[in-house]
C-alpha positions in Angstrom: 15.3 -22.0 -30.8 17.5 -21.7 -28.0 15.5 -21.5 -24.7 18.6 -21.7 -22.4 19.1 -18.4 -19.9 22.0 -17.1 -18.6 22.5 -15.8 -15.7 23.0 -12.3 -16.6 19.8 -12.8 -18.8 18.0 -14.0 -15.8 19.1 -11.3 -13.0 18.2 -8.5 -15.8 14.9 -10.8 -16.3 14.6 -10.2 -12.4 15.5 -6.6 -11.8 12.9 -5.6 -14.5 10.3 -7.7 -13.4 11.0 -5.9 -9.6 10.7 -2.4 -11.6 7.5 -3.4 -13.1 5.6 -4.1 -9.4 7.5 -0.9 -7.8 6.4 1.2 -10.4 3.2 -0.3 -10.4 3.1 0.5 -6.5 4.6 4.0 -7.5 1.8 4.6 -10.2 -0.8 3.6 -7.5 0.6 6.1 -5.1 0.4 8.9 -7.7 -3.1 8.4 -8.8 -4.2 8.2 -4.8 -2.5 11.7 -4.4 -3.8 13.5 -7.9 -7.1 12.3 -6.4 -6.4 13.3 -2.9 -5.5 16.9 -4.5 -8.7 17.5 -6.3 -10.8 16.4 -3.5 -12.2 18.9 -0.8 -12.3 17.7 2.7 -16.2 17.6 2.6 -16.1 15.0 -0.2 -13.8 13.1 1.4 -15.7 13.2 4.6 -18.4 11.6 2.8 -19.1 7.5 2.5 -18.0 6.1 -1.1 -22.0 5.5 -1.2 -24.7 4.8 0.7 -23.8 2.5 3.7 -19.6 2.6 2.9 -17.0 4.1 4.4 -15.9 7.6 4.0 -12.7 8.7 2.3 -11.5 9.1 5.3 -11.6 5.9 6.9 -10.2 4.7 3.0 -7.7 6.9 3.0 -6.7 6.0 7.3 -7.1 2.6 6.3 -4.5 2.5 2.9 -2.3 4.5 5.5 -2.2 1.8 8.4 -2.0 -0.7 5.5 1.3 1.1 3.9 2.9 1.4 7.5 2.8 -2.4 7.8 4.3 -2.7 4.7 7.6 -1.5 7.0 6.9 -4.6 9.3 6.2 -7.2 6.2 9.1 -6.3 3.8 11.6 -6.5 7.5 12.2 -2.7 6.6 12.4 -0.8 9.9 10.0 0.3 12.1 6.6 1.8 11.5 5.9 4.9 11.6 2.0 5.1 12.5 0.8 1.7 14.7 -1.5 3.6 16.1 -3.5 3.7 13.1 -4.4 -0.3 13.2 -7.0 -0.2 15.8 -9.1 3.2 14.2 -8.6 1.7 10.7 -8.1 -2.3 10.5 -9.0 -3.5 14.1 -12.3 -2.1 14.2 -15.0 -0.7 11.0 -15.8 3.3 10.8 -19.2 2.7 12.8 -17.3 2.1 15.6 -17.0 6.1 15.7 -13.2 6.1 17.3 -11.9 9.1 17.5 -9.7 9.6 14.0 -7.1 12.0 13.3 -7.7 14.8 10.7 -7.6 15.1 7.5 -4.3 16.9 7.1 -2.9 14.6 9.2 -4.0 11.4 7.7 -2.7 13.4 4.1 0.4 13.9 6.2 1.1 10.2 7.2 -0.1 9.1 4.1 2.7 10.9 2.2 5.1 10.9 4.8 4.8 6.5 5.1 5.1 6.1 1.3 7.8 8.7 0.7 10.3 6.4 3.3 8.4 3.1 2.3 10.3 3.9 -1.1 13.2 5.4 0.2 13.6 1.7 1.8 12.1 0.0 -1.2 15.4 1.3 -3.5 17.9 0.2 -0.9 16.8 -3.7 -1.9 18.5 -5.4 -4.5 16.0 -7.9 -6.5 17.4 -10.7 -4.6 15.6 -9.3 -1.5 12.4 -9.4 -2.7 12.0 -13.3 -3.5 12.8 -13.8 0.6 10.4 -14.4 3.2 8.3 -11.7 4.4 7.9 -11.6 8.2 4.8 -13.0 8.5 5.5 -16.5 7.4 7.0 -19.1 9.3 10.7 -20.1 7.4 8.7 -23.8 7.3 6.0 -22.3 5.3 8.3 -20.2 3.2 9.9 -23.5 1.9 6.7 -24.9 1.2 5.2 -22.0 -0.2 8.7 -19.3 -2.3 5.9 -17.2 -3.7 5.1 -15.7 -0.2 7.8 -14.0 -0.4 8.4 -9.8 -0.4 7.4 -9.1 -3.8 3.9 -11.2 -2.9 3.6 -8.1 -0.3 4.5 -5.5 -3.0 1.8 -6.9 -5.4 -0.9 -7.9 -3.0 -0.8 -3.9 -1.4 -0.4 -2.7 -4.7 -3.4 -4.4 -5.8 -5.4 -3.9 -2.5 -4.7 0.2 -3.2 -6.2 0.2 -6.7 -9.6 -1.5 -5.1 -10.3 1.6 -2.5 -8.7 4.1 -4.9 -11.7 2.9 -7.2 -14.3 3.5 -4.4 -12.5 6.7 -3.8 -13.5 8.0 -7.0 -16.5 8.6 -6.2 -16.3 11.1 -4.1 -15.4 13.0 -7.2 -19.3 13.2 -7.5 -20.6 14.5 -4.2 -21.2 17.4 -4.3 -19.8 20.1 -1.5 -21.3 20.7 1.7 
């Protein structure tokens, strides 16, 4: 058995492995927004359960977490920094004014439509570089925190609040 690679071998091995986390990401995305679409603002006004945040502060928070994804992946400028300190900086009891839910629906869509827009302009080479939160001394200690690590970690973090966010399915209207 021949377990030799080319290199043709190895940069298709590459490019599909990309495809499989952006799609991932993509397929992610999709889920958030059929759930978004079947769910009436009371619902999502309402905490996951008892003592959790709201779909709201979920759905501000996976926003501000997308628009860093600009900063991480070194793909231009965010478009919603504002967002940190209502939705990462400081927890949904600290009652900060938060902007409604259309426009938190209209960020949402608006940061992951040009996320990927910026996404497709990287060739798989890209992704296996530094993000821009590790030192370049770290990064040769530690290749695997590298774009794609960003990708995946996100992606993953997503799925987590999209399952508290189905919930909300289940409360009934105001």
């Amino acid at each position: 058995m021949n377990t030799t690679i080319n290199e043709t071998d190895a940069l298709s091995f590459l490019d599909t492995a990309i495809k499989v986390a952006t799609s991932n990401w993509e397929l992610q995305n999709t889920r958030l927004n059929a759930l978004l679409d079947k769910l009436i603002d009371e619902q999502l006004s309402a905490a996951t359960a008892p003592g959790r945040n709201s779909g709201v502060y979920l759905l501000g928070h996976l926003t501000a977490v997308s628009d860093g994804m600009f900063t991480y992946l070194e793909l231009g400028d965010r478009l919603y920094p504002e967002l940190d300190n209502i939705f990462l900086r400081n927890p949904e009891t600290a009652n900060l004014d938060k902007p409604s839910i259309v426009e938190l629906k209209t960020a949402w869509n608006k940061v992951n439509t040009t996320l990927k827009q910026q996404m497709d302009k990287l060739v798989p080479a890209d992704w296996f570089t530094k993000h821009s939160a590790i030192s370049v001394e770290d990064f040769e200690k530690e290749p695997y925190r590298n774009k794609l690590n960003i990708l995946i970690s996100r992606t993953i973090h997503q799925g987590y609040h999209l399952g508290q966010l189905v919930y909300l399915l289940e409360k009934a209207s105001v």
